[in-house]
C-alpha positions as CSV (number, residue, x, y, z in Angstrom):
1,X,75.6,124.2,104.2
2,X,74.9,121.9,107.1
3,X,78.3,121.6,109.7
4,X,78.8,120.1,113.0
5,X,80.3,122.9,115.6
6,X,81.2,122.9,119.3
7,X,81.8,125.2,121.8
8,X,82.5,123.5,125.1
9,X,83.6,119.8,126.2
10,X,82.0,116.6,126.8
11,X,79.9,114.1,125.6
12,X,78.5,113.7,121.7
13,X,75.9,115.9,122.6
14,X,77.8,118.7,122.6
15,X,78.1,118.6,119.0
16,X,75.3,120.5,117.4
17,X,74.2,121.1,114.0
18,X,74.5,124.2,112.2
19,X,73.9,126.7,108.7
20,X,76.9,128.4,107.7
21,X,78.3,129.5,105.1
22,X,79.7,127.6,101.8
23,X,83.7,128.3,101.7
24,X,85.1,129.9,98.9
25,X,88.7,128.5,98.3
26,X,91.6,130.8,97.9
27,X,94.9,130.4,96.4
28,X,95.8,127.0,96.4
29,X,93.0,125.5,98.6
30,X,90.5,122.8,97.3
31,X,86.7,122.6,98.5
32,X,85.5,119.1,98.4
33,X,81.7,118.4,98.4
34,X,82.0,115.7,101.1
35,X,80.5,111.9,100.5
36,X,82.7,110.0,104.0
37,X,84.3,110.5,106.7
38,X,85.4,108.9,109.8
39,X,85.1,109.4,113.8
40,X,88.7,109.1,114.7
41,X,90.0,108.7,118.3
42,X,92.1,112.1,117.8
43,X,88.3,113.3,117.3
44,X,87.0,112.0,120.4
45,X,90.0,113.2,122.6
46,X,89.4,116.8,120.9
47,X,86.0,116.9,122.1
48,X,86.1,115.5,125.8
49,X,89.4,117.4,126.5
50,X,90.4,114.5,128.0
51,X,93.1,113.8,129.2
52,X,93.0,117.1,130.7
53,X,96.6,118.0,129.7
54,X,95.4,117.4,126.3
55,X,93.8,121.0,126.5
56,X,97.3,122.6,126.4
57,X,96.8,122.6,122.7
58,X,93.6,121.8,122.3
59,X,92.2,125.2,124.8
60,X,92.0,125.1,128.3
61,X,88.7,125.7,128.8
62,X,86.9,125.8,126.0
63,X,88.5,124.4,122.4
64,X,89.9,126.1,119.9
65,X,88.9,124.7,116.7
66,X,85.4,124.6,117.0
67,X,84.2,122.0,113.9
68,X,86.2,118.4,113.7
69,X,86.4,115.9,111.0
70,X,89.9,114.6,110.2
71,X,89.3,112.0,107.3
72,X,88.2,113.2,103.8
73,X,86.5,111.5,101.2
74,X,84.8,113.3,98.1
75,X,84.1,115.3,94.8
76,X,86.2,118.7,94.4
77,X,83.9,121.3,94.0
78,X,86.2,124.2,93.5
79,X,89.6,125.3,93.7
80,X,91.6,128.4,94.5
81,X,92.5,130.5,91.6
82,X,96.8,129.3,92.2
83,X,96.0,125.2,92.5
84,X,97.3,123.2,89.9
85,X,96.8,119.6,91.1
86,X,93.2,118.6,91.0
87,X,89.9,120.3,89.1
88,X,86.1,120.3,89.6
89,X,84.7,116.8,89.6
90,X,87.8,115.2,90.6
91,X,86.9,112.5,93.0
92,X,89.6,112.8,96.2
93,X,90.6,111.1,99.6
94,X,93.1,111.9,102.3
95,X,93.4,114.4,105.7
96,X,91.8,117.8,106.2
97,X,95.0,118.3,108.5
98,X,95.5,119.3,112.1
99,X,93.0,122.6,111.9
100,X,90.1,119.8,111.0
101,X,87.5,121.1,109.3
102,X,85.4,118.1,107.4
103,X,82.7,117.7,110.0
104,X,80.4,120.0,106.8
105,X,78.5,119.1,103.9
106,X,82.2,120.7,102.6
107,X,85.3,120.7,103.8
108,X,88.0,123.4,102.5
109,X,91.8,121.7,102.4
110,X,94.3,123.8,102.8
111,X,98.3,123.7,102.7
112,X,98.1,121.8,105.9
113,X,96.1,118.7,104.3
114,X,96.9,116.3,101.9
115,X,94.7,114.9,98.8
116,X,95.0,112.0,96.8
117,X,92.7,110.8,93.4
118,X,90.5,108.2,95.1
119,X,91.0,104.6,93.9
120,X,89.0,104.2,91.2
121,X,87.6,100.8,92.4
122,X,86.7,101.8,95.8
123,X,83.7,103.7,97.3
124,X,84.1,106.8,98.9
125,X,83.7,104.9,102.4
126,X,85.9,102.3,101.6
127,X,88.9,105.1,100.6
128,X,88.3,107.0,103.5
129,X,88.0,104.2,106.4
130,X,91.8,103.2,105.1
131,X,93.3,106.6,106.0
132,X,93.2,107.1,109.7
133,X,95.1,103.7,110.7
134,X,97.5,103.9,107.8
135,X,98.7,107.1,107.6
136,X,99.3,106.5,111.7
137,X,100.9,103.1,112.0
138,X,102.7,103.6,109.2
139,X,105.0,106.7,110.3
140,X,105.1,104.7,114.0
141,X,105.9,101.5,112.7
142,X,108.5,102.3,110.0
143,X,110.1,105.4,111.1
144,X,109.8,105.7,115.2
145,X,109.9,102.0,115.9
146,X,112.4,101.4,113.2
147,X,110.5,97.6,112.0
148,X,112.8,95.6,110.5
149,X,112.2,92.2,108.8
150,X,112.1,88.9,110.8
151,X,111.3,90.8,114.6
152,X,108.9,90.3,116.8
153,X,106.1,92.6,117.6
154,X,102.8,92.8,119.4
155,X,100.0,95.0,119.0
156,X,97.8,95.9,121.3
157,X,94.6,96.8,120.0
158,X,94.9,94.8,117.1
159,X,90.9,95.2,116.2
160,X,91.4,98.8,116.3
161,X,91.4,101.7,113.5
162,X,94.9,102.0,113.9
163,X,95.7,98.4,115.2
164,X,94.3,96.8,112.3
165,X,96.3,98.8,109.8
166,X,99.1,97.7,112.3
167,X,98.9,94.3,111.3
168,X,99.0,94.8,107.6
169,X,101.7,97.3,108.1
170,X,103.6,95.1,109.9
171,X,103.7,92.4,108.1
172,X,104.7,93.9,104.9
173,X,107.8,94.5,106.7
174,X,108.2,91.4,107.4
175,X,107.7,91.0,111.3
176,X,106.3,88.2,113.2
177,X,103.1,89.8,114.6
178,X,100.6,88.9,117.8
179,X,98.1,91.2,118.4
180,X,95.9,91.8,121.2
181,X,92.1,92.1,121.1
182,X,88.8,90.3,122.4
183,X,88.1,86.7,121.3
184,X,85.1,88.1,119.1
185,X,87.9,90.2,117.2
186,X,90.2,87.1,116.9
187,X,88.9,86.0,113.3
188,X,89.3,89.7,112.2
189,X,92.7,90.1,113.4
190,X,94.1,86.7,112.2
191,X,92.5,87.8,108.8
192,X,94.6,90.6,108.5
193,X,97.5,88.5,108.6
194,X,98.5,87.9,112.5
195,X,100.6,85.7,113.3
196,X,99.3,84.8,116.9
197,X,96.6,86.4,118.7
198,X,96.0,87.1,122.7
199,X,92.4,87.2,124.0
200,X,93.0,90.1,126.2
201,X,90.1,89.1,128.3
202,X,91.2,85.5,129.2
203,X,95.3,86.3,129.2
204,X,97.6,89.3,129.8
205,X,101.1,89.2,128.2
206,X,102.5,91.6,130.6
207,X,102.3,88.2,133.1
208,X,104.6,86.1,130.8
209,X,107.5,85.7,129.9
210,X,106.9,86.2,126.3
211,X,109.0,89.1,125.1
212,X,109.0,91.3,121.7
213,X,111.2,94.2,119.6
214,X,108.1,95.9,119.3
215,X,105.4,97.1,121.9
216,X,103.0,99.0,119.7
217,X,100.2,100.2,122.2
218,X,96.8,101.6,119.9
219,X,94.7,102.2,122.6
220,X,96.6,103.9,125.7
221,X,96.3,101.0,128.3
222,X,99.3,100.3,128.5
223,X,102.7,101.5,129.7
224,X,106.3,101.1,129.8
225,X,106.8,100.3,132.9
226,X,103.9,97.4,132.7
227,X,105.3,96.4,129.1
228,X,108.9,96.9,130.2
229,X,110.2,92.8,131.0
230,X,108.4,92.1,127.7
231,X,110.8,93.7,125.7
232,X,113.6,92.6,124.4
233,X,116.8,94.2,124.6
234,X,116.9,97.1,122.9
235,X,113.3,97.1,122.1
236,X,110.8,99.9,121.6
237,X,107.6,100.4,123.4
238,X,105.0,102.8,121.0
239,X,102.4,104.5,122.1
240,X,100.0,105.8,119.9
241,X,97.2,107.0,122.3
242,X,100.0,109.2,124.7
243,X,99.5,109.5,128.4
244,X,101.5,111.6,130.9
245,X,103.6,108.3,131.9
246,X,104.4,107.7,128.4
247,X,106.1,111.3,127.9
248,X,108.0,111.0,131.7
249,X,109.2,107.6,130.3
250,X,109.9,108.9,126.9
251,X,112.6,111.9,128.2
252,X,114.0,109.0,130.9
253,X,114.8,106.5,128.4
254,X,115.5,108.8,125.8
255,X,119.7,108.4,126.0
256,X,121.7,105.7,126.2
257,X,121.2,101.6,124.6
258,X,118.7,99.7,126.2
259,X,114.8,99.7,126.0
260,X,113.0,102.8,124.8
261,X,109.4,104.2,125.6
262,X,108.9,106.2,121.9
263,X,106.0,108.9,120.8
264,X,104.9,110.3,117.9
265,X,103.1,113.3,116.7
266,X,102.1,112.0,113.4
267,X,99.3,114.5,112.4
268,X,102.1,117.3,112.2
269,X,104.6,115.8,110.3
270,X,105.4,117.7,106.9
271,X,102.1,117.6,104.6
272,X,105.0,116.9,102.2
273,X,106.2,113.7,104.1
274,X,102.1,112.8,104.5
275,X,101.5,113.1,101.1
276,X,103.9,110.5,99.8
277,X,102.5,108.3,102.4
278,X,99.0,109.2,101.1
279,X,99.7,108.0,97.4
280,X,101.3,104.5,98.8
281,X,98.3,104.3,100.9
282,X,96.3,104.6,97.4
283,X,99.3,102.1,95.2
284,X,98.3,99.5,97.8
285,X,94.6,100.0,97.9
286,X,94.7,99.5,93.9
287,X,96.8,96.5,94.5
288,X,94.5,95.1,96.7
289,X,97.0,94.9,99.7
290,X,95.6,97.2,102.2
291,X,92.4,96.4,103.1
292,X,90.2,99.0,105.7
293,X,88.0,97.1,108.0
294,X,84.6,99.1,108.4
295,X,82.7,98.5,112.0
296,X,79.6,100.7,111.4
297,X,78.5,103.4,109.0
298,X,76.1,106.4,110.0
299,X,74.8,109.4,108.0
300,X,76.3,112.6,108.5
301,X,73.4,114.0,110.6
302,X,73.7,111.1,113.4
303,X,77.1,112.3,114.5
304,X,76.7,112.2,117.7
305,X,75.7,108.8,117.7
306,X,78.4,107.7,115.9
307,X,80.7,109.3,118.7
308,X,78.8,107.7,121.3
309,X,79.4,104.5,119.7
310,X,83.1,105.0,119.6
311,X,82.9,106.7,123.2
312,X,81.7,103.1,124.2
313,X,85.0,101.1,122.9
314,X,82.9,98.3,121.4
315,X,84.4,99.7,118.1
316,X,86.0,97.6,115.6
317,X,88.1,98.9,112.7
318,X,86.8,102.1,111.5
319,X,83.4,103.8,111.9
320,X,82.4,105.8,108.7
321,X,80.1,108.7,108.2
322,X,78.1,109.1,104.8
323,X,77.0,112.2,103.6
């Protein structure tokens, strides 16, 4: 089969195409004969190395998983001689897990990823481009930043993968929502159910005197310390994209009452915890009240051009790859 591999960091072009084996699944693993993916940001960060104190688990100087692909989307093909769950020809969605993997014509899940039967009125890209923002807002949102009906946030990023799911996310809960984005984004965002919406590139709300329970920070331009006079007392700032003055901010403010600079490491929770997320994620996609906003599509081979299109942070919502 045809797989994406890497062996050292930096730009799309490092990815390069290779033959290798088809995977034979053992015990309770299921290989899926791909049909979409997604470039996610975790992706992108996994292949610059950047930021450079990223490498402490991704490998110093070289990485250490050497194929990516996070989102899966596609037809089971096999399964190991102990799974129970799904059979050949089941159609499937949900997260290879943090060992990656899906960046091949197939991708072998494991104990570590999470599967779900694909909504039956949805297209493999459709399925996939919901799972990256939801199963990542959701977990910040509702169990980090603790959302509770009738507060205030803002989300920054709001166009975003993970922003956009945000929004929906957000709302369900009941919050008043703004979210920040470009004004070409603003009809997008206000779609999705926003509230209010600030043009990033005519206003910055760190300069008011605006103030919110909520910081939730998608892209990693933002801070505590900026964000810190628009919170309210007792909010939370969330940052989903984690810098080093995130973590110093998270261990200073991490006793006490008062405003709190909050992280999460969402693609290692329990696959047990992910999976029930995974199957509400596909109770509100039947319902019609999750809706996965698709920027750009490419085929499988043009992989690298779909990271350089998400290298260049023009992107909006997800961008899918069909194989």
């Amino acid at each position: 089969m045809k797989a994406f591999e890497y062996e050292n960091y930096g730009s799309p072009e490092v990815l390069k195409m290779i033959d290798v084996e088809i995977p034979k699944p053992k015990k309770d693993e299921v290989l899926v004969k791909m049909k979409a993916s997604t470039v996610t940001a975790t992706e992108v960060t996994f292949r610059k190395g950047e930021p450079y104190f990223t490498r402490l688990f991704t490998g110093l100087r070289s990485p250490k998983l050497k194929r990516l692909g996070e989102m899966v989307a596609g037809i089971v093909e096999e399964v190991g001689p102990d799974h129970k769950e799904f059979k050949k020809g089941d159609s499937v969605f949900g997260i290879a897990g943090p060992d990656f993997g899906a960046n091949g014509e197939y991708a072998l899940i494991g104990k570590k990823g999470v599967l779900a039967h694909k909504p039956s009125s949805m297209t493999f890209d459709e399925a996939v481009a919901a799972v990256d923002g939801f199963m990542t807002a959701l977990p910040f949102l509702r169990d980090t930043g603790e959302i509770q009906k009738g507060q205030s946030i803002l989300i920054n990023g709001a166009s975003g993968s993970v922003g956009s799911a945000a929004v929906q996310i957000a709302k369900f809960f009941g919050a008043q929502v703004t979210g920040v984005c470009s004004g070409r984004n603003r009809a997008i965002v206000m779609g999705l159910g926003a509230d209010h919406v600030i043009d990033y590139t005519t206003n910055d709300f760190t300069k008011t005197d605006e103030t919110y329970d909520i910081i939730f920070d998608t892209v990693g331009n933002l801070n505590f310390g900026r964000t810190k006079s628009n919170l309210n007392e007792n909010g939370v700032f969330l940052e989903a994209a984690v810098g080093v003055k995130t973590f110093g901010s998270v261990l200073r403010t991490a006793f006490g009452g008062g405003k709190k600079a909050r992280v999460a490491a969402t693609g290692l929770r329990n696959p047990k915890d992910k999976k029930k997320d995974l199957l509400l994620l596909k109770q509100l996609l039947e319902l019609g009240r999750f809706v996965p906003y698709i920027d750009r599509s490419y085929h499988f081979k043009d992989l690298s051009s779909a990271h350089e299109y998400v290298d260049s942070g023009r992107k909006r919502g997800n961008v899918v790859l069909m194989y």
